[in-house]
VEXTIDO-94869 format. One record per atom (N, C-alpha, C, CB): residue in one letter; residue number from 1; atom name; x, y, z. Coordinates in steps of 0.02 Angstrom, whole numbers. Atoms other than C-alpha are relative to their C-alpha. Glycine has a CB too. Layout:
% residues N
[lumdren 'A' NUM 'CA' [X Y Z]];
...
//
This chain:
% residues 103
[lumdren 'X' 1 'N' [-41 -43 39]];
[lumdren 'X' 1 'CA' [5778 3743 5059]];
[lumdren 'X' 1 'C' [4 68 35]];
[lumdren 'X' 1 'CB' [-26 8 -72]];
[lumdren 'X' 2 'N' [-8 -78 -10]];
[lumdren 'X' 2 'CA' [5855 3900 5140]];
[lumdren 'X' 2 'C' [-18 51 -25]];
[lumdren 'X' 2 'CB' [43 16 -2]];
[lumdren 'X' 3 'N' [-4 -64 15]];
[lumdren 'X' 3 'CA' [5802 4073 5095]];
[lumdren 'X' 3 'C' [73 43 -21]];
[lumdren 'X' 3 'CB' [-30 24 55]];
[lumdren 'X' 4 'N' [-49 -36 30]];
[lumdren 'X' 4 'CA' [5927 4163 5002]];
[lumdren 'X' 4 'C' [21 62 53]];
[lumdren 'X' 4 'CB' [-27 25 -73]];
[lumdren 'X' 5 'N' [-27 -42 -22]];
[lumdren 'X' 5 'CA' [6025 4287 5078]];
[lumdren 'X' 5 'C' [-9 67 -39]];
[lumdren 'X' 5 'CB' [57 -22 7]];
[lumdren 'X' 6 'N' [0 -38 17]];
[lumdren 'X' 6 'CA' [5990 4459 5032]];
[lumdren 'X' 6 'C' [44 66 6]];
[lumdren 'X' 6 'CB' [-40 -4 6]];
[lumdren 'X' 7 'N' [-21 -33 -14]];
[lumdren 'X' 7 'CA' [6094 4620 5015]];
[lumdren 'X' 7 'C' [-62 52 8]];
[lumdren 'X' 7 'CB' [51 2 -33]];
[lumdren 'X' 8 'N' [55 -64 -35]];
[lumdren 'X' 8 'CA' [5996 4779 5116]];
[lumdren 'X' 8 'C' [-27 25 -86]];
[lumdren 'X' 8 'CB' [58 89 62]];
[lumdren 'X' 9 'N' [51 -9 70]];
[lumdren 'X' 9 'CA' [5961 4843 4917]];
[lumdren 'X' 9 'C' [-34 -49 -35]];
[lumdren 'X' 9 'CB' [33 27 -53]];
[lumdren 'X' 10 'N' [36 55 36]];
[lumdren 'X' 10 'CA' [5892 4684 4848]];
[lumdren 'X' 10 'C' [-44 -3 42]];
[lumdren 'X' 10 'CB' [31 -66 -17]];
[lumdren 'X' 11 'N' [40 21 -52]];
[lumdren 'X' 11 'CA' [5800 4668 5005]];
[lumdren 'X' 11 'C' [-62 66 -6]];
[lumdren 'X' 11 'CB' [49 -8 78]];
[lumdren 'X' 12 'N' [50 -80 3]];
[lumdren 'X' 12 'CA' [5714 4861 4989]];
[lumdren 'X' 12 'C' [-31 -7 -82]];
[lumdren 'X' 12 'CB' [65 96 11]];
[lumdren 'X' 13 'N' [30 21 75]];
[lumdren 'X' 13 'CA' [5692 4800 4796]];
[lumdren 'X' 13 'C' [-78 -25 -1]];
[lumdren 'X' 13 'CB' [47 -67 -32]];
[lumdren 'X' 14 'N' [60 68 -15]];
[lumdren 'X' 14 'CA' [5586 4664 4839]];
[lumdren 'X' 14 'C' [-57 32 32]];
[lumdren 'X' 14 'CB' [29 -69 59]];
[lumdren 'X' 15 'N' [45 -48 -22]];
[lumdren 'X' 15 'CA' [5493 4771 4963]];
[lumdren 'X' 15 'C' [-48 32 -54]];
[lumdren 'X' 15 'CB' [40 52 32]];
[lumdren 'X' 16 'N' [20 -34 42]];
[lumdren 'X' 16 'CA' [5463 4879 4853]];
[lumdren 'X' 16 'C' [-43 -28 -54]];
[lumdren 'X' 16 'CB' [48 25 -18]];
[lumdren 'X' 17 'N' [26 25 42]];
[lumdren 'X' 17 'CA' [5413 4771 4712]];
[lumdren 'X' 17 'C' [-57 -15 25]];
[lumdren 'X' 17 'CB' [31 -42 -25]];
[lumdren 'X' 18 'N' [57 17 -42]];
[lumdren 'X' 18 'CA' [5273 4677 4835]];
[lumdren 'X' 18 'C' [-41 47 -8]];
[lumdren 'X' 18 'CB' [11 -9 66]];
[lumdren 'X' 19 'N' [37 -59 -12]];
[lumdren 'X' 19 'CA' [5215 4840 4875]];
[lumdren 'X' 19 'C' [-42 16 -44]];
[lumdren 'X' 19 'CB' [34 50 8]];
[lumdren 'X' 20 'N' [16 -29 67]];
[lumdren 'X' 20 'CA' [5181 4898 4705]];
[lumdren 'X' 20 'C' [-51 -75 -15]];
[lumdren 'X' 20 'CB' [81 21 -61]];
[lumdren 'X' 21 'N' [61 69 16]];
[lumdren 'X' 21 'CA' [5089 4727 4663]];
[lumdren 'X' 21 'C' [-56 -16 58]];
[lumdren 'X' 21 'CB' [46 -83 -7]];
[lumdren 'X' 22 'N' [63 6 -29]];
[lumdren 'X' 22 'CA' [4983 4722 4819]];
[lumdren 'X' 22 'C' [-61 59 -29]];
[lumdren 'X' 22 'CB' [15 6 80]];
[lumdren 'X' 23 'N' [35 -51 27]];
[lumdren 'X' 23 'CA' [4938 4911 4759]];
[lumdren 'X' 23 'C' [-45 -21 -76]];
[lumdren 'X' 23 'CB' [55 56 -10]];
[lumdren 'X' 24 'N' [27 12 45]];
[lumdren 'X' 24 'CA' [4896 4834 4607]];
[lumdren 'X' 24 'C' [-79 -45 -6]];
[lumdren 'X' 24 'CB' [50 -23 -24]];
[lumdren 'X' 25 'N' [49 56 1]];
[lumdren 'X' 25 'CA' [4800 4692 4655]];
[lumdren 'X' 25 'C' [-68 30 32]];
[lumdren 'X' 25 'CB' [30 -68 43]];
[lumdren 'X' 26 'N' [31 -36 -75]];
[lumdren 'X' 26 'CA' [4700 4810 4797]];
[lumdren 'X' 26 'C' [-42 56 -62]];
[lumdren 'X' 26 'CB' [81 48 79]];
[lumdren 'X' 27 'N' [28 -68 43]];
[lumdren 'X' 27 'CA' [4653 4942 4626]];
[lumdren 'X' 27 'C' [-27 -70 -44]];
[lumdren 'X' 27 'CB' [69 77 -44]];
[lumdren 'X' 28 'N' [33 60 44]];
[lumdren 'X' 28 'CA' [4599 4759 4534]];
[lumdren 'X' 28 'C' [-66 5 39]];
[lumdren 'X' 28 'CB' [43 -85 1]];
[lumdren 'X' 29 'N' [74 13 -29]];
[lumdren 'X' 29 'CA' [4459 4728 4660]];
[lumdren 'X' 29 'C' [-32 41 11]];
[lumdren 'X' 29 'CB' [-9 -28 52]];
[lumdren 'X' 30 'N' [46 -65 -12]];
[lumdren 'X' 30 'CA' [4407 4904 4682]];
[lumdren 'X' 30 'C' [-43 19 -77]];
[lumdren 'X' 30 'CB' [57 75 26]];
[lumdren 'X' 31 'N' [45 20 51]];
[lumdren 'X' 31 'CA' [4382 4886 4489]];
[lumdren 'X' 31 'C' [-79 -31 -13]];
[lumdren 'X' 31 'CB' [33 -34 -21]];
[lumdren 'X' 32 'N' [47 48 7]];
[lumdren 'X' 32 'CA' [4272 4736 4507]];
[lumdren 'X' 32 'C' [-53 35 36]];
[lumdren 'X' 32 'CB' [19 -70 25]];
[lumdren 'X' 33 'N' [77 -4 -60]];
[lumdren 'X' 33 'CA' [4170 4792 4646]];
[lumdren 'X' 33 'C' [-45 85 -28]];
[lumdren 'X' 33 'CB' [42 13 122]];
[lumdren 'X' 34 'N' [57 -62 33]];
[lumdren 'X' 34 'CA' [4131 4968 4544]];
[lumdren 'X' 34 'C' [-13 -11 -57]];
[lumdren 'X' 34 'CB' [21 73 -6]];
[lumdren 'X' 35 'N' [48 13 66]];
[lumdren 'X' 35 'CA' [4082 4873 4389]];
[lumdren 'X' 35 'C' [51 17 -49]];
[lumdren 'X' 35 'CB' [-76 50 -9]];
[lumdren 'X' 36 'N' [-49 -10 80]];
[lumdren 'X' 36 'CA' [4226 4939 4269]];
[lumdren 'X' 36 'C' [23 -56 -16]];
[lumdren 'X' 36 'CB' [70 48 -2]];
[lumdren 'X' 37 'N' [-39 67 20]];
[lumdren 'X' 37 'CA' [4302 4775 4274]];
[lumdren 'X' 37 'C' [-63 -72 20]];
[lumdren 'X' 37 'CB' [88 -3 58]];
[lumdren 'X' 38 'N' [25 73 -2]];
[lumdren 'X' 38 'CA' [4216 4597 4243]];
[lumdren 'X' 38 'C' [41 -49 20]];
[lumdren 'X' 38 'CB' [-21 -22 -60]];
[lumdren 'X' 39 'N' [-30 50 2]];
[lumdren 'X' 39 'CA' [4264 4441 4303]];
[lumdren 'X' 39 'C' [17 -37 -56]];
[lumdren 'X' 39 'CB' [-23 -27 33]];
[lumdren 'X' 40 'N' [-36 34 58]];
[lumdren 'X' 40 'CA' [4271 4350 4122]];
[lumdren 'X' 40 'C' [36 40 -34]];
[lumdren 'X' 40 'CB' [-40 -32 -45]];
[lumdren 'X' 41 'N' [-34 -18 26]];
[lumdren 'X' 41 'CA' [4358 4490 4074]];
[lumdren 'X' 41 'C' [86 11 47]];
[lumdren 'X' 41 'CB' [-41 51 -27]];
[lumdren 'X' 42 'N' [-44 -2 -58]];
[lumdren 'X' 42 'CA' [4487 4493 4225]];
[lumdren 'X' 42 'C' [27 -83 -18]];
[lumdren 'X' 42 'CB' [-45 18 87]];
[lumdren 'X' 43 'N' [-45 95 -12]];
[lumdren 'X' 43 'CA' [4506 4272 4211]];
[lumdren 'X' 43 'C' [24 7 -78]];
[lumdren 'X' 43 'CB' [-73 -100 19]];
[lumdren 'X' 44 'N' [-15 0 54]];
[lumdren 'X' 44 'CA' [4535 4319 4026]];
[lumdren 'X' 44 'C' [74 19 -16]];
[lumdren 'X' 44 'CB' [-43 33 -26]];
[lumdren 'X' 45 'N' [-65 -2 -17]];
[lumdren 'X' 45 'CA' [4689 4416 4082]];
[lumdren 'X' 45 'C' [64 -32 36]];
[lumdren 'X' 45 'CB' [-4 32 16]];
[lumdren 'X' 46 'N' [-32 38 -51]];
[lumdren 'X' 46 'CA' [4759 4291 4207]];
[lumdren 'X' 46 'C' [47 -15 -31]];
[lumdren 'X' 46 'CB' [-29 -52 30]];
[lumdren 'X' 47 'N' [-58 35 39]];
[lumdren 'X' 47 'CA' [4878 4215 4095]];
[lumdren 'X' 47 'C' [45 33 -7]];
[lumdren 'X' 47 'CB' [-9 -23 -60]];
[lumdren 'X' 48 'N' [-47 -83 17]];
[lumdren 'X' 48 'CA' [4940 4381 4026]];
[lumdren 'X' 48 'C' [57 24 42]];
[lumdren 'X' 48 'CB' [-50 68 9]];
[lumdren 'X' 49 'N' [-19 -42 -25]];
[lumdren 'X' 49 'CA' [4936 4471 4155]];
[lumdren 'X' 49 'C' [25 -33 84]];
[lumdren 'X' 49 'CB' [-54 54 -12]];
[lumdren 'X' 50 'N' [-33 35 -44]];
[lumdren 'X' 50 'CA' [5048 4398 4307]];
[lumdren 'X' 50 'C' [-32 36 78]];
[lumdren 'X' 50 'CB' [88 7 -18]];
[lumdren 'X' 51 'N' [38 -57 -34]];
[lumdren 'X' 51 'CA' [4966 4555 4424]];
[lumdren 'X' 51 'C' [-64 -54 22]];
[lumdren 'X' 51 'CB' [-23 78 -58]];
[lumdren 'X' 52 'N' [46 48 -6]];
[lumdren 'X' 52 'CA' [4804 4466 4409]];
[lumdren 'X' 52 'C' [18 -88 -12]];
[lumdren 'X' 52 'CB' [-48 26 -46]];
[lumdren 'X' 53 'N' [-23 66 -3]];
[lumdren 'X' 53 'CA' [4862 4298 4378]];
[lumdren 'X' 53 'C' [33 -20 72]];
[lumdren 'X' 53 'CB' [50 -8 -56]];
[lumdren 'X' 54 'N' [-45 21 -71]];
[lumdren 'X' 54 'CA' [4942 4279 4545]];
[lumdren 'X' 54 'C' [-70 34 46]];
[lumdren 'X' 54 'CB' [102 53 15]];
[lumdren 'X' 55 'N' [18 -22 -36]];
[lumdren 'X' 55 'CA' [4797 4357 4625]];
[lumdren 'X' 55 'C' [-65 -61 24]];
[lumdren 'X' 55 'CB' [-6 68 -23]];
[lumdren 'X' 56 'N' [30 90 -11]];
[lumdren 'X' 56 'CA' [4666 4206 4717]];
[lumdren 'X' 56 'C' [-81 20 -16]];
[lumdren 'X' 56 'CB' [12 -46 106]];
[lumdren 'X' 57 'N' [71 11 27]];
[lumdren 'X' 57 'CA' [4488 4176 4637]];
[lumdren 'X' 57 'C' [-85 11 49]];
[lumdren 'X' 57 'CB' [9 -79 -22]];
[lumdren 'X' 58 'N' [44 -18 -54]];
[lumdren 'X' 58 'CA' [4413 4190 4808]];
[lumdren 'X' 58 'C' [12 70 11]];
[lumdren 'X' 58 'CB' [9 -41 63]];
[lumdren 'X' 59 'N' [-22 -36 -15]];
[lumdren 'X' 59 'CA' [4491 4359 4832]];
[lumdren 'X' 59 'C' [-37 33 -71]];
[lumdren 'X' 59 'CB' [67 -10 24]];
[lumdren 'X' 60 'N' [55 -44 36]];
[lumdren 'X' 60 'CA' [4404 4427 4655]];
[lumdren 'X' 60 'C' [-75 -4 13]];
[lumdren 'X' 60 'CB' [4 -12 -69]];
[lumdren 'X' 61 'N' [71 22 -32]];
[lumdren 'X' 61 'CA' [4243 4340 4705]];
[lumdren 'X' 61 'C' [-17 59 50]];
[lumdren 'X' 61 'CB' [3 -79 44]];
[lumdren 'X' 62 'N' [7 -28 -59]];
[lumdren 'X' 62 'CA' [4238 4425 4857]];
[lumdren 'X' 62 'C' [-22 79 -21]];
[lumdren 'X' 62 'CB' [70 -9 43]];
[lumdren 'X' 63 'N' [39 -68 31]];
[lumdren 'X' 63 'CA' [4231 4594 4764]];
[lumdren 'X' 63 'C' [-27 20 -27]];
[lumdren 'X' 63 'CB' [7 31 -15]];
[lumdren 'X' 64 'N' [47 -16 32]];
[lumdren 'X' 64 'CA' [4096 4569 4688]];
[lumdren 'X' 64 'C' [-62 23 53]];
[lumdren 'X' 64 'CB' [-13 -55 -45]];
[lumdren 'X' 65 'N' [49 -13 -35]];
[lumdren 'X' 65 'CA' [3955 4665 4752]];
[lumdren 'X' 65 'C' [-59 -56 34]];
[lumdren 'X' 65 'CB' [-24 42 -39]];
[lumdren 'X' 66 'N' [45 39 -45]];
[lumdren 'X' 66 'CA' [3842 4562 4874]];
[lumdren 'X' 66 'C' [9 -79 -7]];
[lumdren 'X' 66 'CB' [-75 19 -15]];
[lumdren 'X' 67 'N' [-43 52 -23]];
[lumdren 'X' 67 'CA' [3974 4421 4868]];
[lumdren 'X' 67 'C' [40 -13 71]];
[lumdren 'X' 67 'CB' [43 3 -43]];
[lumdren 'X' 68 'N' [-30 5 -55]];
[lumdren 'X' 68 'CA' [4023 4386 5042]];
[lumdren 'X' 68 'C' [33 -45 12]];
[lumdren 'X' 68 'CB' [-30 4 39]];
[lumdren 'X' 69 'N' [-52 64 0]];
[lumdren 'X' 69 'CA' [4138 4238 5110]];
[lumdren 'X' 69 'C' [-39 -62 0]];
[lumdren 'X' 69 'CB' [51 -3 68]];
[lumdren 'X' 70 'N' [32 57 -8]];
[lumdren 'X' 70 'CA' [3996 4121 5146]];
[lumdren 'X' 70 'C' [-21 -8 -75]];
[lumdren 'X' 70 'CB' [-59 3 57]];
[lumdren 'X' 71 'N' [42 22 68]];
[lumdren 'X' 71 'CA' [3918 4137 4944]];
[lumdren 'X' 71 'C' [61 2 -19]];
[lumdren 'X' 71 'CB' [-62 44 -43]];
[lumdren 'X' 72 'N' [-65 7 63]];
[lumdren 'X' 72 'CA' [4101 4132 4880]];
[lumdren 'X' 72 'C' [21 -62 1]];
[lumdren 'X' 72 'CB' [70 45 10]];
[lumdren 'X' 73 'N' [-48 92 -19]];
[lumdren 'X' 73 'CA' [4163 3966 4969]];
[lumdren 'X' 73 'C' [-68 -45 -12]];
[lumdren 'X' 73 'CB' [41 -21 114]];
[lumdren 'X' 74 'N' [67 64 35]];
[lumdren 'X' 74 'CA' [3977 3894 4922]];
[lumdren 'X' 74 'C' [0 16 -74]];
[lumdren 'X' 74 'CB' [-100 14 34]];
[lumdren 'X' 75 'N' [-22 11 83]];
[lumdren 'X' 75 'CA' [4016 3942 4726]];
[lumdren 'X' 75 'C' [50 -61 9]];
[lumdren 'X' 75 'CB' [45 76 -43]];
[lumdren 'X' 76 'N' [-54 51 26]];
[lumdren 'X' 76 'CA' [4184 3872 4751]];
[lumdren 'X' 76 'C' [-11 -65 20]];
[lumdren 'X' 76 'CB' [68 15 20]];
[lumdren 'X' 77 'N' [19 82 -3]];
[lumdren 'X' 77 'CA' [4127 3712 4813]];
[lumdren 'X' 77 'C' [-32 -33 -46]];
[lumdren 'X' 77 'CB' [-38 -17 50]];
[lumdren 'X' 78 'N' [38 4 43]];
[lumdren 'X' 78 'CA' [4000 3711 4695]];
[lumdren 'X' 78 'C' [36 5 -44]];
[lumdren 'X' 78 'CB' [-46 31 -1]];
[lumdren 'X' 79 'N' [-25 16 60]];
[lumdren 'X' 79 'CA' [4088 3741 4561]];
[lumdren 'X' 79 'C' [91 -57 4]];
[lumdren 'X' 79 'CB' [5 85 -37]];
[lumdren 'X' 80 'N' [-73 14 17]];
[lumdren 'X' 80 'CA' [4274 3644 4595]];
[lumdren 'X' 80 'C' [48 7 23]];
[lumdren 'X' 80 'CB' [17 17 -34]];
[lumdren 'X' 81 'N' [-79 -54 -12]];
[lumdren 'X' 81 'CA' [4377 3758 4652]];
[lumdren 'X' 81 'C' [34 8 62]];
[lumdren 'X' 81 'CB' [-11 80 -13]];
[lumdren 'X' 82 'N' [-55 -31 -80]];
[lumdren 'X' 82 'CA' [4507 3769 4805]];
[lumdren 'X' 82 'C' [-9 63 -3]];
[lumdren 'X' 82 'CB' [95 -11 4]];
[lumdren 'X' 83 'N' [4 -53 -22]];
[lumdren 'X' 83 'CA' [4492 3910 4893]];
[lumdren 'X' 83 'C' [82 25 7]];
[lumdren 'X' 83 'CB' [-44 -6 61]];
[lumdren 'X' 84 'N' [-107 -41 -4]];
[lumdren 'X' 84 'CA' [4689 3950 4888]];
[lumdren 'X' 84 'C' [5 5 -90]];
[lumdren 'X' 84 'CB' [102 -93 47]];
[lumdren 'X' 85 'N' [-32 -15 91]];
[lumdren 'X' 85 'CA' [4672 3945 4680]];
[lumdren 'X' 85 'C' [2 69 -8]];
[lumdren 'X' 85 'CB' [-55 -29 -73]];
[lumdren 'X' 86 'N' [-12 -75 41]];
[lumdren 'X' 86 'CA' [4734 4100 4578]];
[lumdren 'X' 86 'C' [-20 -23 -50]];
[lumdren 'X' 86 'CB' [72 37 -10]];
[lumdren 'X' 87 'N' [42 0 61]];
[lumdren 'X' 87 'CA' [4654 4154 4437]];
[lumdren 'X' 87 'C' [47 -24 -57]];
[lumdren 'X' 87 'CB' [-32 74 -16]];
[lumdren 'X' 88 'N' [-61 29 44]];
[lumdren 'X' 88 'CA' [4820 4098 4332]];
[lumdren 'X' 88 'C' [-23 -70 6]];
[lumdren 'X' 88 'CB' [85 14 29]];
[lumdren 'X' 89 'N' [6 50 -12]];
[lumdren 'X' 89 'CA' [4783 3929 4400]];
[lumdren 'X' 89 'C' [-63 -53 -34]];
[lumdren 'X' 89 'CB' [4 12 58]];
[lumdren 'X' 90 'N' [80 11 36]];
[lumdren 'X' 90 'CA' [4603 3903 4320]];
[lumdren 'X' 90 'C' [1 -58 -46]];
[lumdren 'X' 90 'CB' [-27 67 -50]];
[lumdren 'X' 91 'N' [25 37 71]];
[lumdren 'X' 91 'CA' [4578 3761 4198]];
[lumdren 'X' 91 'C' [-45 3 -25]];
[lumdren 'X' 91 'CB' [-3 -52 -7]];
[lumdren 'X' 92 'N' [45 -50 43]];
[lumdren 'X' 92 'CA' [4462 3788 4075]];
[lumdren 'X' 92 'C' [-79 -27 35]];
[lumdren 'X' 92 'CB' [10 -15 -103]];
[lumdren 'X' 93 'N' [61 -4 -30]];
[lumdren 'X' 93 'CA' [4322 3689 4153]];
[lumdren 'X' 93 'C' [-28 36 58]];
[lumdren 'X' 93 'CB' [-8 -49 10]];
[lumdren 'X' 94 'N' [30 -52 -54]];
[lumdren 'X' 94 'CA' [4340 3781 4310]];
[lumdren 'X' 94 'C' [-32 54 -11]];
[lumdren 'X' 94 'CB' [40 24 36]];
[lumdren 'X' 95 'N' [24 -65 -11]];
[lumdren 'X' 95 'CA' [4321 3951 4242]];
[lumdren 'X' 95 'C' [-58 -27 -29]];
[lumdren 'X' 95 'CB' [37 67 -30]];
[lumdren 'X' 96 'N' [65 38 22]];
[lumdren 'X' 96 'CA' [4195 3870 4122]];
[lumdren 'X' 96 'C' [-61 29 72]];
[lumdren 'X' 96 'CB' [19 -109 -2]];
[lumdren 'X' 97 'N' [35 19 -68]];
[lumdren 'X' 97 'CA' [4105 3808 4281]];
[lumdren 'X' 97 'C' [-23 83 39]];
[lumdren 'X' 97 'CB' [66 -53 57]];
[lumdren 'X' 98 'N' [-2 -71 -45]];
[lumdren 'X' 98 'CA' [4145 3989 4385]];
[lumdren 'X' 98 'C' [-79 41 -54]];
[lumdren 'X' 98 'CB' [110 58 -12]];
[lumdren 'X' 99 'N' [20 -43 33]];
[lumdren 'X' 99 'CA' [4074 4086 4229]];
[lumdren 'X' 99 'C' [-67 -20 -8]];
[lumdren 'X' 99 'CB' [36 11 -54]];
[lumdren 'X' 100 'N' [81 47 6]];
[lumdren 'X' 100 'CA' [3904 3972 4211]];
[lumdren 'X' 100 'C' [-31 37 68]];
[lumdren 'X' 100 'CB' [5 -113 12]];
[lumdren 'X' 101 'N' [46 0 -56]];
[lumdren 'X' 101 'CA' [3886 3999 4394]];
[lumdren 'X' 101 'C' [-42 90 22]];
[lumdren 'X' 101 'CB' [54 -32 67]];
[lumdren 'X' 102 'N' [8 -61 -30]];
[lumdren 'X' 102 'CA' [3900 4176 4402]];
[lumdren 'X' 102 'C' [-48 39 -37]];
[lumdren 'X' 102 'CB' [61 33 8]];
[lumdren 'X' 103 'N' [56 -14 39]];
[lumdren 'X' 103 'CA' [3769 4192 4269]];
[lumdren 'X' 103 'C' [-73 27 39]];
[lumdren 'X' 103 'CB' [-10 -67 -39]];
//
Protein backbone atom coordinates (compact mmCIF):
# COMPACT_ATOMS: atom_id res chain seq x y z
CA UNK A 1 0.00 0.00 0.00
CA UNK A 2 1.42 3.40 -1.08
CA UNK A 3 1.95 6.21 1.30
CA UNK A 4 -0.37 8.94 0.80
CA UNK A 5 0.61 11.91 -0.78
CA UNK A 6 0.96 14.85 1.33
CA UNK A 7 0.48 18.63 0.83
CA UNK A 8 3.84 20.72 2.35
CA UNK A 9 1.07 21.80 5.35
CA UNK A 10 -0.24 18.41 6.18
CA UNK A 11 3.21 17.25 5.95
CA UNK A 12 4.65 20.15 8.67
CA UNK A 13 1.23 19.04 10.62
CA UNK A 14 2.31 15.68 11.04
CA UNK A 15 5.80 16.83 11.92
CA UNK A 16 4.69 18.68 14.19
CA UNK A 17 2.22 16.44 15.77
CA UNK A 18 5.16 13.51 16.18
CA UNK A 19 7.16 16.03 17.71
CA UNK A 20 4.83 16.99 20.35
CA UNK A 21 4.13 13.17 21.20
CA UNK A 22 7.77 12.11 21.26
CA UNK A 23 8.03 15.29 23.78
CA UNK A 24 5.45 13.69 25.52
CA UNK A 25 6.48 10.30 25.69
CA UNK A 26 10.39 11.56 26.56
CA UNK A 27 8.51 13.80 29.88
CA UNK A 28 6.56 10.10 30.56
CA UNK A 29 9.87 8.32 31.32
CA UNK A 30 11.55 11.14 33.03
CA UNK A 31 8.37 10.81 35.29
CA UNK A 32 8.99 7.17 35.94
CA UNK A 33 12.56 7.29 36.49
CA UNK A 34 12.00 10.32 39.25
CA UNK A 35 9.36 8.33 41.04
CA UNK A 36 6.29 10.78 40.37
CA UNK A 37 4.91 8.34 38.10
CA UNK A 38 4.33 4.41 38.68
CA UNK A 39 4.18 1.87 36.32
CA UNK A 40 0.58 0.40 37.51
CA UNK A 41 -0.38 3.71 37.48
CA UNK A 42 1.04 4.61 33.87
CA UNK A 43 -0.41 0.70 32.36
CA UNK A 44 -3.63 1.96 34.07
CA UNK A 45 -3.62 4.88 31.63
CA UNK A 46 -2.71 3.01 28.45
CA UNK A 47 -6.08 2.63 27.22
CA UNK A 48 -7.04 6.23 27.96
CA UNK A 49 -4.38 7.75 27.27
CA UNK A 50 -3.14 7.12 23.45
CA UNK A 51 0.37 9.27 24.55
CA UNK A 52 1.17 6.40 26.74
CA UNK A 53 -0.68 3.77 25.09
CA UNK A 54 1.36 3.89 21.98
CA UNK A 55 4.41 4.14 23.97
CA UNK A 56 6.49 0.25 24.19
CA UNK A 57 6.61 -1.60 27.67
CA UNK A 58 10.29 -2.08 27.22
CA UNK A 59 10.79 1.60 26.76
CA UNK A 60 8.87 2.36 30.40
CA UNK A 61 10.79 -0.53 31.92
CA UNK A 62 13.84 0.86 30.96
CA UNK A 63 13.11 4.00 33.08
CA UNK A 64 12.93 2.56 35.87
CA UNK A 65 15.76 3.18 38.06
CA UNK A 66 18.40 0.30 37.98
CA UNK A 67 16.43 -1.27 35.06
CA UNK A 68 18.81 -1.71 32.27
CA UNK A 69 18.22 -3.61 28.81
CA UNK A 70 19.59 -6.89 30.00
CA UNK A 71 16.92 -7.00 33.41
CA UNK A 72 14.12 -5.63 31.11
CA UNK A 73 14.29 -8.30 28.18
CA UNK A 74 14.86 -11.00 31.19
CA UNK A 75 11.36 -9.65 32.87
CA UNK A 76 9.91 -9.67 29.50
CA UNK A 77 10.75 -13.10 28.78
CA UNK A 78 9.88 -14.00 32.02
CA UNK A 79 6.93 -12.64 32.16
CA UNK A 80 5.36 -13.01 28.24
CA UNK A 81 5.92 -10.16 26.71
CA UNK A 82 7.41 -9.12 23.13
CA UNK A 83 9.72 -6.72 23.33
CA UNK A 84 8.01 -4.44 20.47
CA UNK A 85 4.57 -4.48 22.86
CA UNK A 86 2.99 -1.06 23.86
CA UNK A 87 1.56 -0.54 26.93
CA UNK A 88 -2.03 -0.20 25.00
CA UNK A 89 -1.32 -3.66 23.85
CA UNK A 90 -1.17 -5.46 27.39
CA UNK A 91 -3.69 -8.15 28.16
CA UNK A 92 -4.62 -8.44 31.45
CA UNK A 93 -2.47 -11.41 32.27
CA UNK A 94 0.50 -9.72 30.95
CA UNK A 95 0.31 -6.67 32.99
CA UNK A 96 -0.98 -9.03 35.75
CA UNK A 97 2.29 -11.01 35.18
CA UNK A 98 4.55 -7.47 34.60
CA UNK A 99 2.97 -6.08 37.93
CA UNK A 100 3.70 -9.48 40.14
CA UNK A 101 7.12 -9.28 38.72
CA UNK A 102 7.97 -5.94 39.50
CA UNK A 103 6.95 -6.52 43.06
Amino acid sequence: MALPTLTPEQRAEALKKAAAARTARKELREKIANGTETIPAVLDRAKTDQIVGKTKVADLLKSLPGYGPAKVTALLEQTGIDASRRAAGLGDRQRQALLDALK
